[in-house]
C-alpha positions in Angstrom: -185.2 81.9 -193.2 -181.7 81.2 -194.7 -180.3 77.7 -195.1 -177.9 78.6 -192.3 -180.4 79.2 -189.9 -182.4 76.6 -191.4 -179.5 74.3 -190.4 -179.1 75.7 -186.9 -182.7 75.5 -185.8 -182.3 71.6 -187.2 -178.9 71.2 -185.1 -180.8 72.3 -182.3 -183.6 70.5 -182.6 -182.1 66.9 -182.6 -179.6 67.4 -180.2 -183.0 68.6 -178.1 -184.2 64.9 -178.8 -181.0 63.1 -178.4 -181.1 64.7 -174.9 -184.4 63.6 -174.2 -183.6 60.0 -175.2 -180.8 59.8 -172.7 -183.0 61.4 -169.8 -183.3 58.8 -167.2 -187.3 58.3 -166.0 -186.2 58.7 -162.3 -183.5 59.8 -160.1 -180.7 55.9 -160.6 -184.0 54.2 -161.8 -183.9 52.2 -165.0 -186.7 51.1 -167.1 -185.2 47.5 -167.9 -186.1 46.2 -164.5 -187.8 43.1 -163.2 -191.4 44.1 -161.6 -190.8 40.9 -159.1 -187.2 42.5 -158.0 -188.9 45.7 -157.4 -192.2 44.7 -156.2 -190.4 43.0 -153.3 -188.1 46.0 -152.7 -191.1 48.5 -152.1 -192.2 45.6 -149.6 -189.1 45.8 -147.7 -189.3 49.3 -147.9 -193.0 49.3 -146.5 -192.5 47.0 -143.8 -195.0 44.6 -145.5 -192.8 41.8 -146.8 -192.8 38.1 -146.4 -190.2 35.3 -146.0 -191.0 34.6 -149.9 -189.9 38.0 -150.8 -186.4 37.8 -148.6 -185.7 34.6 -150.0 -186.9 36.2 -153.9 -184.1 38.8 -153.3 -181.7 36.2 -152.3 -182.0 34.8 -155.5 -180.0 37.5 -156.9 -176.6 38.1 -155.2 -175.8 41.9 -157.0 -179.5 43.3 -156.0 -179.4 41.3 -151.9 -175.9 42.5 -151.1 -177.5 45.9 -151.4 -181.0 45.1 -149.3 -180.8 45.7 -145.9 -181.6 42.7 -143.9 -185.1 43.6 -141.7 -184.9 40.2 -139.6 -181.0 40.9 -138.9 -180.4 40.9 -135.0 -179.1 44.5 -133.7 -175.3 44.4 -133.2 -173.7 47.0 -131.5 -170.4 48.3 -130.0 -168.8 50.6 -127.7 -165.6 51.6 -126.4 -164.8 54.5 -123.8 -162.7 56.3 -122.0 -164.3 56.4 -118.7 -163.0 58.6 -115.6 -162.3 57.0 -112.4 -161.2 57.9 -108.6 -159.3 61.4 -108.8 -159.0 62.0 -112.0 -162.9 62.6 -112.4 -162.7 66.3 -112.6 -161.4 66.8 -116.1 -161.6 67.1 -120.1 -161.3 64.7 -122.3 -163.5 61.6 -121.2 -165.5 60.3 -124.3 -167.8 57.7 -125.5 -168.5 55.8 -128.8 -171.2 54.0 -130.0 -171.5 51.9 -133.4 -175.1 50.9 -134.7 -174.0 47.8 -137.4 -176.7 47.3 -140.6 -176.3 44.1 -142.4 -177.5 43.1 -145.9 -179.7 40.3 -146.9 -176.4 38.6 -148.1 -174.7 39.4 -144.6 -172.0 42.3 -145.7 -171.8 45.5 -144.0 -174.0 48.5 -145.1 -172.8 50.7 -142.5 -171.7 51.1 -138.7 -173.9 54.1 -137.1 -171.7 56.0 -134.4 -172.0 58.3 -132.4 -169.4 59.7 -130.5 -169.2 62.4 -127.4 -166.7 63.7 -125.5 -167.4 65.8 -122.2 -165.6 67.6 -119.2 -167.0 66.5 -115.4 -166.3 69.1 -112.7 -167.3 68.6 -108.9 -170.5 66.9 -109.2 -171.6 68.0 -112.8 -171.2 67.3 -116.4 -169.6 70.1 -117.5 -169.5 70.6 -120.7 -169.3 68.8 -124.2 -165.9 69.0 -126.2 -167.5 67.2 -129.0 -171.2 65.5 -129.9 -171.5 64.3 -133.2 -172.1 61.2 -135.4 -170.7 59.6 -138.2 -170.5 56.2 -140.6 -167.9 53.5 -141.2 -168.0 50.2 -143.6 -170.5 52.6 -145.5 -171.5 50.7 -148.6 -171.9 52.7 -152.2 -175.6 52.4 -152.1 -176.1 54.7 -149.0 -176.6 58.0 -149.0 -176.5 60.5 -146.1 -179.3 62.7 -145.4 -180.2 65.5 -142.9 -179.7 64.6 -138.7 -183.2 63.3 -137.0 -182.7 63.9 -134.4 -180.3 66.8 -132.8 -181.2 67.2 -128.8 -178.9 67.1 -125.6 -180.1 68.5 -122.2 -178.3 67.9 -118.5 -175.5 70.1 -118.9 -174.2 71.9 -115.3 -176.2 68.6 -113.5 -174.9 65.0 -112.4 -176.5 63.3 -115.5 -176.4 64.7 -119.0 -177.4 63.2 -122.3 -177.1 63.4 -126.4 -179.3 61.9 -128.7 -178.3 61.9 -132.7 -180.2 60.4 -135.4 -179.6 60.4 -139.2 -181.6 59.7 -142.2 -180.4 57.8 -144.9 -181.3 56.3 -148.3 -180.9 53.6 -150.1 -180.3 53.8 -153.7 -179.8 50.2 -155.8 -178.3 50.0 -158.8 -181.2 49.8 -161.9 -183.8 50.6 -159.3 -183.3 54.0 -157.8 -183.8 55.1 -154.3 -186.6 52.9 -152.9 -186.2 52.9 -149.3 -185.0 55.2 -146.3 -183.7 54.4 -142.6 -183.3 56.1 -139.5 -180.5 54.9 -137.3 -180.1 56.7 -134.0 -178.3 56.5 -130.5 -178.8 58.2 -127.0 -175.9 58.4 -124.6 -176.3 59.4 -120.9 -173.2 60.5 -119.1 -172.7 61.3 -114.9 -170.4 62.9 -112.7 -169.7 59.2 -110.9 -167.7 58.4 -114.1 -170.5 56.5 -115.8 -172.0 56.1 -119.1 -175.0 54.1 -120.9 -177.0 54.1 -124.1 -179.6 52.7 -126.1 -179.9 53.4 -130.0 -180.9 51.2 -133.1 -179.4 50.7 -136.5 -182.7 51.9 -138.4 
C-alpha cells in the first residue's frame, strides 16, 4: 500500500470513530441522567406512580414543566355556531372542541381540538364541510403522531357524529421520548340545531 493510501484508510478510520463517539445511545436520550428523574418518569409513563414521585419531579422545575400532570382535572372548551329557527337548512354551522393538558408545574402542553363543520337539510345532517383536528399552546416537547381514531357515521339521518383521536409523544430534554398519550373527542350533531360531545385530553 502507498503512504497515500496509507493515509486515507487512517483519515477514514478516525473520522469512523469520531462519528461513533458523537452517536447519541437513543433517540434525545442522554447518558448523564439521574436514574431517580428517570425512574419516576417511566412511572408516570406506566400509570404506576406515587405522590412521592410527582412531588420528586417537582423538585426540578426544567424536567416538571415538561411532565404531564396525571392528577390534573380535565378542562375543556367549546364554542359554536349553532343553527336556529329558519335558517336551519344550510352550510356552514360548525363546532369546536379544545381538550387542555397541563404540566406538573401548571403550564400548557397543549389544547386538543377538534373542529367540524356540517350542512343540515330538511330533517338530516347533510353533509360535512370539514372534520378534522388540530393543537394549540403546543409545548416543544410534543410530538404529533398518527390519528387514533378516524370514524364518522350518521350522514343523510337526524343525528350524525365524528370521532378523532391523535397519538402523541412526549420527548424531555436529556431523557428522550419516555411516554405517549392519546387525546380524543366525539361530537354528535342533529337536524334540530344541536350539538354535544364528550372527549378527554389523554
Amino acid at each position: 500500500m502507498s503512504n497515500r493510501h496509507a493515509y486515507r484508510a487512517v483519515i477514514v478510520a478516525l473520522a469512523a470513530l469520531i462519528a461513533l463517539a458523537l452517536t447519541p445511545t437513543g433517540a434525545g436520550a442522554d447518558t448523564d441522567v439521574d436514574p431517580g428523574i428517570a425512574a419516576a418518569l417511566q412511572r408516570v409513563a406506566d400509570k404506576t406512580y406515587t405522590d412521592a414521585d410527582l412531588d420528586y419531579l417537582r423538585q426540578f422545575p426544567e424536567i416538571a414543566a415538561q411532565v404531564p400532570d396525571p392528577e390534573a382535572p380535565e378542562e375543556s372548551s367549546v364554542s359554536a355556531k349553532a343553527p336556529t329557527g329558519s335558517t336551519i337548512d344550510a352550510c356552514g354551522w360548525w363546532v369546536d372542541v379544545g381538550y387542555r393538558k397541563r404540566s406538573l408545574l401548571g403550564f400548557t402542553l397543549y389544547v386538543f381540538h377538534h373542529y367540524l363543520q356540517y350542512c343540515l337539510s330538511g330533517s338530516a345532517v347533510a353533509s360535512w364541510q370539514a372534520r378534522y383536528d388540530y393543537l394549540t399552546n403546543v409545548d416543544s416537547v410534543i410530538y404529533q403522531r398518527e390519528q387514533v381514531p378516524n370514524q364518522q357515521a350518521g350522514l343523510g339521518s337526524y343525528t350524525a357524529w365524528s370521532h378523532i383521536g391523535r397519538h402523541l409523544e412526549y420527548c424531555v430534554i436529556r431523557y428522550g421520548c419516555y411516554a405517549n398519550t392519546y387525546p380524543w373527542s366525539k361530537i354528535w350533531v342533529n337536524a334540530g340545531g344541536y350539538y354535544w360531545r364528550t372527549g378527554s385530553a389523554g
